[in-house]
C-alpha positions in Angstrom: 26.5 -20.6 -31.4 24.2 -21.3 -34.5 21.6 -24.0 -35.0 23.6 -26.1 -36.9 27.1 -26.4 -34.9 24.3 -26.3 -31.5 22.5 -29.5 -32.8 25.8 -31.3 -34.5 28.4 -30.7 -32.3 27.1 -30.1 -28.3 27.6 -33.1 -26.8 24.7 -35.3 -26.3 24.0 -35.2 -22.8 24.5 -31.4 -22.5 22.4 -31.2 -26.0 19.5 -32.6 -23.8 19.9 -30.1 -21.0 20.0 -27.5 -23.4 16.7 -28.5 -25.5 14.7 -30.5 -23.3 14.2 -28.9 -20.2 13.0 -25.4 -21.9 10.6 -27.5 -23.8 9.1 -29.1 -21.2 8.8 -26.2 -18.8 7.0 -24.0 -22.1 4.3 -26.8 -22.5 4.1 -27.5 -18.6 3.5 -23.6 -19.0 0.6 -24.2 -21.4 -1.4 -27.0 -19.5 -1.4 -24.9 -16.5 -2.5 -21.9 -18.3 -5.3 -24.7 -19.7 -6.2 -25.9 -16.1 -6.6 -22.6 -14.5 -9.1 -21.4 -17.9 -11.7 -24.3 -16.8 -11.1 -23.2 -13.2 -11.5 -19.5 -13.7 -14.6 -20.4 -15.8 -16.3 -22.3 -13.2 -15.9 -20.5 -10.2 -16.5 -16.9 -12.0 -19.6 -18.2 -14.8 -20.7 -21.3 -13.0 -21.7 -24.7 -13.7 -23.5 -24.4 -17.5 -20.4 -22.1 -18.3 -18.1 -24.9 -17.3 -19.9 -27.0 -19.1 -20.6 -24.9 -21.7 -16.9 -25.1 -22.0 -16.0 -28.9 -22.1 -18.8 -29.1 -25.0 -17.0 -27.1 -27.2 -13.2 -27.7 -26.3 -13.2 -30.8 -28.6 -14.2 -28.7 -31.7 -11.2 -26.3 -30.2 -8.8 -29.0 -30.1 -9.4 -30.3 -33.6 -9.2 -26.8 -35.2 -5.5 -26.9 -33.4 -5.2 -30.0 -34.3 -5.0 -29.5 -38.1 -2.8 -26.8 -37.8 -0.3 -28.8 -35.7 -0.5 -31.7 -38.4 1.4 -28.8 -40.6 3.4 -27.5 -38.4 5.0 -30.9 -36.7 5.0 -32.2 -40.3 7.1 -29.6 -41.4 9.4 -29.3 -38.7 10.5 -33.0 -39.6 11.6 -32.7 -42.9 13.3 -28.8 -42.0 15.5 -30.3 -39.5 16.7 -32.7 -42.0 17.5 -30.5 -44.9 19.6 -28.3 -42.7 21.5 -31.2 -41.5 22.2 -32.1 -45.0 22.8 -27.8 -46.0 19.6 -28.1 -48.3 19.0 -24.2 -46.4 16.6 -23.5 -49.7 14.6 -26.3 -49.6 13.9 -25.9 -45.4 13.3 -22.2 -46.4 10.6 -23.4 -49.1 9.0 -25.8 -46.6 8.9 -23.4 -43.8 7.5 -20.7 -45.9 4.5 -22.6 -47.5 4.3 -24.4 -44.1 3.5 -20.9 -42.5 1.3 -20.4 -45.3 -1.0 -23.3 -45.4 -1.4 -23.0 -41.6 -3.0 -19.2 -42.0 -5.2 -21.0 -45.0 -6.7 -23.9 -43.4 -7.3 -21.6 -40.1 -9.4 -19.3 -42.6 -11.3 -22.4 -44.1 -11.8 -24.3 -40.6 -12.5 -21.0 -38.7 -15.3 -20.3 -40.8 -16.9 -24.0 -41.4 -16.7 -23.7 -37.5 -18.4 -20.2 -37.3 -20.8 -21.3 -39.3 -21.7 -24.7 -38.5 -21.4 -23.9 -34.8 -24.7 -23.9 -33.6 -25.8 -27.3 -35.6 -22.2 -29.2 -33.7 -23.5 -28.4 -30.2 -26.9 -29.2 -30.8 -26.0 -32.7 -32.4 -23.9 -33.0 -29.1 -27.4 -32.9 -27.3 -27.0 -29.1 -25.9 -30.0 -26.8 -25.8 -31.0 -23.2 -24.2 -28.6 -21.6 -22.3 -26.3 -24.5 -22.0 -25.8 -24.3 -26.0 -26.1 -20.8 -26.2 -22.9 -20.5 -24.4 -21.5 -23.5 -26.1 -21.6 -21.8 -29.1 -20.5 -18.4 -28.2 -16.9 -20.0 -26.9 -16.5 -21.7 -30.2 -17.2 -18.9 -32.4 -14.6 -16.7 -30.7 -11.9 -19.0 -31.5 -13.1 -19.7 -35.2 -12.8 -16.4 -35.9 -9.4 -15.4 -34.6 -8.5 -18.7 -35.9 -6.1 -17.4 -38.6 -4.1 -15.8 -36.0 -4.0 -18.4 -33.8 -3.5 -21.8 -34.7 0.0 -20.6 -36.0 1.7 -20.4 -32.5 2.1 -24.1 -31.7 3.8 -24.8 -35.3 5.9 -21.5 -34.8 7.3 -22.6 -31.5 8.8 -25.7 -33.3 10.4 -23.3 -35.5 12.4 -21.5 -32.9 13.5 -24.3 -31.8 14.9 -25.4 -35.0 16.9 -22.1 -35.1 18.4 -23.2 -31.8 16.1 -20.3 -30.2 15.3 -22.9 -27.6 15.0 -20.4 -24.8 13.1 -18.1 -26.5 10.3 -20.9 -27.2 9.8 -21.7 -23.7 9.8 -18.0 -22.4 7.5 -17.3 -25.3 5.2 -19.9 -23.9 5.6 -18.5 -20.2 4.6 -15.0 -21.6 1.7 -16.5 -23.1 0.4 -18.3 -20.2 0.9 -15.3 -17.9 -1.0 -13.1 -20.5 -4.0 -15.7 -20.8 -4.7 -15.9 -16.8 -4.1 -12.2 -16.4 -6.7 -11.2 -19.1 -9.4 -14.1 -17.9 -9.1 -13.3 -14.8 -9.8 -9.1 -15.8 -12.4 -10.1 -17.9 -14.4 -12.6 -15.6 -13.2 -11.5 -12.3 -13.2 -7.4 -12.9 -15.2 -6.6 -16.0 -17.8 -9.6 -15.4 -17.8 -10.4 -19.2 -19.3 -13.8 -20.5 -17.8 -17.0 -21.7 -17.1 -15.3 -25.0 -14.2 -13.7 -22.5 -12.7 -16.7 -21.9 -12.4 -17.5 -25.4 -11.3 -14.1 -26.1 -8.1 -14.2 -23.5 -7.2 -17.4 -25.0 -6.6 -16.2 -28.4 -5.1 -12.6 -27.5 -2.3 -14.2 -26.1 -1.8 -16.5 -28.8 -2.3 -14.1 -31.4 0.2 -12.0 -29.1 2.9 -14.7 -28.9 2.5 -15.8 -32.6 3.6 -12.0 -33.9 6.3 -12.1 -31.1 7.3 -15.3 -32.8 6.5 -14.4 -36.4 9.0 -11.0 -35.7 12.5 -12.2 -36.1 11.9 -14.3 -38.9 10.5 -11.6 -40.8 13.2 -9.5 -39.7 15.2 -12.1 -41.4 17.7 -12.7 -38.2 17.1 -16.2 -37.7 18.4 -19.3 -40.1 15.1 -19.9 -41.3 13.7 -17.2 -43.4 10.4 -16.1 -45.3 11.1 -16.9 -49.5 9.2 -16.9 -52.6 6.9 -20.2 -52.0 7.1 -23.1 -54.3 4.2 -25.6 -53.4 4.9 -28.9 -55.5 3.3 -32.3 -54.5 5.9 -34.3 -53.2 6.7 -31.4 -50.1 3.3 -32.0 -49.2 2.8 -35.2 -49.2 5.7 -35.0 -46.7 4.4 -32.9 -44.6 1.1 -34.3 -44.4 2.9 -37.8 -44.1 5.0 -36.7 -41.0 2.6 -34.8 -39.3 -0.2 -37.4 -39.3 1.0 -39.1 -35.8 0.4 -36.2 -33.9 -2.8 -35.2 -35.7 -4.7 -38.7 -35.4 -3.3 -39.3 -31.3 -5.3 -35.8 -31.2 -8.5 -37.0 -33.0 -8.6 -40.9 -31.5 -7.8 -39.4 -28.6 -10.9 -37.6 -28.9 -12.4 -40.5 -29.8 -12.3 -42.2 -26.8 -12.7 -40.5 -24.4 -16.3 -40.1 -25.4 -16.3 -43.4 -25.7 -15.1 -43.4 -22.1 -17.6 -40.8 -20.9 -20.5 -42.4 -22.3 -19.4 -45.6 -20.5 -18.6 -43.9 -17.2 -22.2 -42.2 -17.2 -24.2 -45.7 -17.4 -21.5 -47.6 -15.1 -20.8 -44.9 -12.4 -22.8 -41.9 -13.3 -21.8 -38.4 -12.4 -19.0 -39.4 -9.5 -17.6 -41.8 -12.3 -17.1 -39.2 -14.5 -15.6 -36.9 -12.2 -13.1 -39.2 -11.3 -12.9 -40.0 -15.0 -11.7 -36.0 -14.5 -9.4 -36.1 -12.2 -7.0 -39.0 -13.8 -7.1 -36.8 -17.0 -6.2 -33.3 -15.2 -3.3 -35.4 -13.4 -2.5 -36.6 -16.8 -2.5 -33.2 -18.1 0.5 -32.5 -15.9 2.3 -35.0 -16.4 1.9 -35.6 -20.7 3.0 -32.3 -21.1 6.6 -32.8 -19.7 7.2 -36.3 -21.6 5.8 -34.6 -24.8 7.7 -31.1 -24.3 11.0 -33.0 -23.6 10.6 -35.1 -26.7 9.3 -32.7 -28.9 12.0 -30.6 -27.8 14.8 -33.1 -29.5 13.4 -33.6 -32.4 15.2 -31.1 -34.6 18.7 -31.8 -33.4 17.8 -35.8 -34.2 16.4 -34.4 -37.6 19.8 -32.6 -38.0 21.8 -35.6 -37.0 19.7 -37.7 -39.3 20.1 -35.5 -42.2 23.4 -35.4 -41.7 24.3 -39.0 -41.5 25.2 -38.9 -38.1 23.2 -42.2 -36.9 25.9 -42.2 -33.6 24.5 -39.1 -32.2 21.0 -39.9 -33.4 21.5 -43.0 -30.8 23.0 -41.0 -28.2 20.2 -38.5 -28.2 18.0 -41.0 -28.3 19.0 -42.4 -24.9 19.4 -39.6 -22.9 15.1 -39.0 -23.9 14.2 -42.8 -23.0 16.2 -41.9 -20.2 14.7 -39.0 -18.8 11.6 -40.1 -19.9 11.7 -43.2 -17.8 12.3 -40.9 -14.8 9.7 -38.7 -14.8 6.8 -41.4 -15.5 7.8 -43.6 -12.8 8.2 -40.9 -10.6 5.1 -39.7 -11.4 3.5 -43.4 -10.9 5.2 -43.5 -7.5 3.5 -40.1 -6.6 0.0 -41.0 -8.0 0.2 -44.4 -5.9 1.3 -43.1 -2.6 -0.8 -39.9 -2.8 -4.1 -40.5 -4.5 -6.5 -38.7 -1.7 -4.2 -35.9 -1.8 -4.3 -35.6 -5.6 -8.1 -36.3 -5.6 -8.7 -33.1 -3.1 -6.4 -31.3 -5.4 -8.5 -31.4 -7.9 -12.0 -31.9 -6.2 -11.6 -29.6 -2.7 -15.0 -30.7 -2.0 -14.7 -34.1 -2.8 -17.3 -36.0 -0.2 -16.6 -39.6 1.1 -18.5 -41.3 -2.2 -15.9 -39.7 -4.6 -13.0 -40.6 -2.6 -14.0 -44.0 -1.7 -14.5 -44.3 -5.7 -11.5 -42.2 -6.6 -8.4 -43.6 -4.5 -8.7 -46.9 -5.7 -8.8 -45.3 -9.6 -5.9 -43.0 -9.2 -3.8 -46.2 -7.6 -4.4 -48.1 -11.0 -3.9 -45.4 -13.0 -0.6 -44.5 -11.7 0.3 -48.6 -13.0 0.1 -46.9 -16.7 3.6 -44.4 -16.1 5.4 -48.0 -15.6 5.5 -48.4 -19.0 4.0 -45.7 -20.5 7.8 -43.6 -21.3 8.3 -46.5 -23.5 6.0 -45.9 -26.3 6.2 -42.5 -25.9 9.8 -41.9 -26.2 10.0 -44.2 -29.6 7.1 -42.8 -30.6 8.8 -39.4 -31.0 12.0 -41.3 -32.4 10.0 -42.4 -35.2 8.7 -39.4 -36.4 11.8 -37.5 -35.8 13.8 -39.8 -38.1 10.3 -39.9 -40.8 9.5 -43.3 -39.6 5.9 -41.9 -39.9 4.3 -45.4 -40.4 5.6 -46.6 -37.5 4.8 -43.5 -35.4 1.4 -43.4 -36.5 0.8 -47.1 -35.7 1.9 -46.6 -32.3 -0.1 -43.3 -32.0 -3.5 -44.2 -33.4 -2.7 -48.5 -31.3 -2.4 -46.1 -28.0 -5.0 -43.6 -28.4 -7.7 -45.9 -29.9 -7.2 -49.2 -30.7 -5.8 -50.8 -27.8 -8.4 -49.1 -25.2 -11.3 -49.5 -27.1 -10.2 -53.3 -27.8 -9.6 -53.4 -23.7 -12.8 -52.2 -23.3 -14.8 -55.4 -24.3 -11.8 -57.7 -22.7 -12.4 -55.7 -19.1 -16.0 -55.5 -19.6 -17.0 -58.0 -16.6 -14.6 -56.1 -14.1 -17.5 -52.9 -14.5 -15.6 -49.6 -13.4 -12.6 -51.4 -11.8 -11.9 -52.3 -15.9 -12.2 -48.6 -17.2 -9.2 -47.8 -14.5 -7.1 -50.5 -15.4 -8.2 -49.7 -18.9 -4.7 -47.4 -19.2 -2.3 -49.2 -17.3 -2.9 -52.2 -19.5 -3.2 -50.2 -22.9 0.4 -48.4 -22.3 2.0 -52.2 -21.3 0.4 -53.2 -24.9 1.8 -50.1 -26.3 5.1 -50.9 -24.8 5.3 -54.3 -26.4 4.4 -53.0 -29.1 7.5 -50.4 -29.6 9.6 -52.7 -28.8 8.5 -54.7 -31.9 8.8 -51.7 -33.7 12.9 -51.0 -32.3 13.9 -54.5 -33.1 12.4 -53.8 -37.2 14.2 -51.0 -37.0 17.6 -51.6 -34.9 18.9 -53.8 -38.5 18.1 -51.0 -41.0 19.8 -47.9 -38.6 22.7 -49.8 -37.7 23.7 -51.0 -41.6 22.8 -47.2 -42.2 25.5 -46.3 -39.6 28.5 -48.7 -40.8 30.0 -46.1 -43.1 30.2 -43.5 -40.6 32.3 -45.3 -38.2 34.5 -46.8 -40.0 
């Protein structure tokens, strides 16, 4: 079955089966993969190497980040030529999509090379600590080229209906990243540079592996002669901005939040600070792989005219999104020692006594939290980019920052209900954003049923 009859004509509910679950089980894939790198770096390199890491992981994250601005930005507007048969004009996109991604990792690889040491000694790092710092970072600026491509490329796939192939692509990837740390670290006793160094040979590894068969030109997107013109990117940049500024404010606070924690709690503040992120880490990567996952067969739909099945789609993610976060609430609530020592083996009485009353609050944010999340992804799918970034900038920034000065009297109990109160704000606020909408998509839809 090709992309187009896979996305326009498999029912909805099986469509979702089909798409999400491979999706969420490649990016579950890639958080663990994530996890077990600050694991392998702390108990093999130690303390300043762990640290060393979480210094420069930001700096990572952004360099990622601009490349996944492209590549989720382009992926919007492909899925919706193909569903209106404009196959030229998704071939263009995806071909100078590909190409800006290999140009801005050249540029930001090598402002990060070189600026490098002067980013992690602004941060306040010296000696050793920096020294290491700064080795990690300057591994993945310079294989940034061949890196930063592989989370744009996986959307691709999937908009070929190679849906499978993405998520054991991201298996393979993960699998090849702990087996090399662990040989490098664990066997050959190599430095943090190592670490880095894993990281990007499986990613440079599963790009190519991706890259291959359109190349080989067997898949319905293929390679042309690139014709950059300003309104494509303006597009792409337009649609891809959600994603790319929830990964900066993102950033954004949560050194906000660290320096809070340190004054309020010190250390055992931030380690449970930690902990709620790491259990976050598991559980963000299923919501976002599921969604992510539907977006080209709503981009089809949508291009196509076919609001019905946009709807249908639609539910079936609010839907399963609904499940997994308030599962996942129930789980945090009625297990929070448990998931402490999970993440903290040692954990002594002063963390827990802090820790199981912070995980319980936390777990208040996946009541509501699927909500904003789920329409989130529905906006940008359909290139409601305003209203997706709104939501996505509200959420990462605005809301907890703004919560923040509101909670201030509450001390550390205020930081934990910090989240549970900005995703019940977010929710409120996409419902807003439905009920703007709902009007506009259902005129739009009129002439199809009748």
């Amino acid at each position: 079955m090709n992309s187009r009859a896979l996305f326009l004509n498999t029912p909805p509910l099986k469509l979702f089966f089909l798409a999400s679950l491979p999706g969420a089980v490649g990016m579950l894939a890639s958080a663990l993969y994530q996890l077990i790198d600050g694991v392998f770096v702390g108990r093999f390199l130690g303390e300043t190497a762990f640290a060393a890491l979480n210094l420069a992981m930001p700096f990572v994250i952004i360099n990622f980040a601009l490349a996944d601005l492209i590549g989720v930005g382009a992926a919007v507007p492909i899925s919706i030529c193909l569903g209106r048969k404009q196959d030229k004009e998704a071939n263009n996109i995806f071909t100078c999509a590909c190409l800006m991604i290999f140009a801005a990792g050249i540029v930001v690889g090598a402002l990060l090379y070189v600026l490098a040491p002067a980013l992690i000694a602004a941060m306040g790092a010296d000696g050793d600590f920096a020294r290491q710092a700064v080795a990690y970072l300057r591994v993945f600026a310079l294989c940034s080229p061949v890196t930063t491509i592989v989370f744009a490329v996986d959307n691709f796939l999937r908009i070929c209906g190679r849906i499978r192939t993405s998520m054991v692509l991201n298996l393979l990837m993960s699998a090849a990243i702990v087996a090399l740390e662990f040989l490098f670290l664990a066997r050959l006793h190599w430095g943090i540079w190592a670490a880095a160094l894993s990281g990007c040979i499986g990613m440079g590894l599963s790009a190519i592996a991706a890259l291959l068969p359109f190349l080989l030109g067997k898949l319905q997107l293929r390679f042309t002669r690139p014709r950059f013109h300003a309104a494509m990117i303006r597009q792409i940049v337009i649609c891809g901005s959600p994603n790319f500024l929830n990964n900066i404010a993102g950033r954004i606070t949560s050194i906000l939040m660290n320096w809070l924690l340190v004054r309020l709690g010190g250390e055992t503040a931030v380690s449970v600070y930690g902990i709620l992120m790491y259990a976050e880490g598991f559980i963000q990567p299923l919501l976002y792989g599921m969604c992510d996952s539907l977006q080209p067969a709503v981009g089809y739909n949508w291009g196509a005219g076919i609001f019905s099945r946009v709807r249908a789609i639609e539910r079936c993610c609010f839907a399963a999104s609904a499940v997994i976060s308030l599962l996942s609430a129930v789980l945090l609530f009625l297990l929070p020692r448990q998931v402490t020592v999970l993440f903290m083996a040692g954990a002594g009485s002063q963390v827990l006594e802090m820790a199981v009353p912070a995980v319980q609050l936390f777990a208040l944010t996946y009541l509501t939290r699927w909500f904003s999340f789920s329409t989130q992804s529905y906006m940008l799918a359909i290139e409601k980019s305003i209203a997706a970034a709104v939501i996505s900038v509200s959420t990462a920034l605005l809301f907890p920052v703004l919560l923040v000065a509101v909670l201030w009297p509450l001390g550390l109990t205020g930081i934990w209900l910090n989240f549970a109160l900005t995703s019940l704000l977010a929710g409120a606020l996409s419902a807003l954003v439905l009920l703007q909408k709902r009007r506009e998509l259902g005129r739009a839809d009129q002439p199809i049923e009748k």
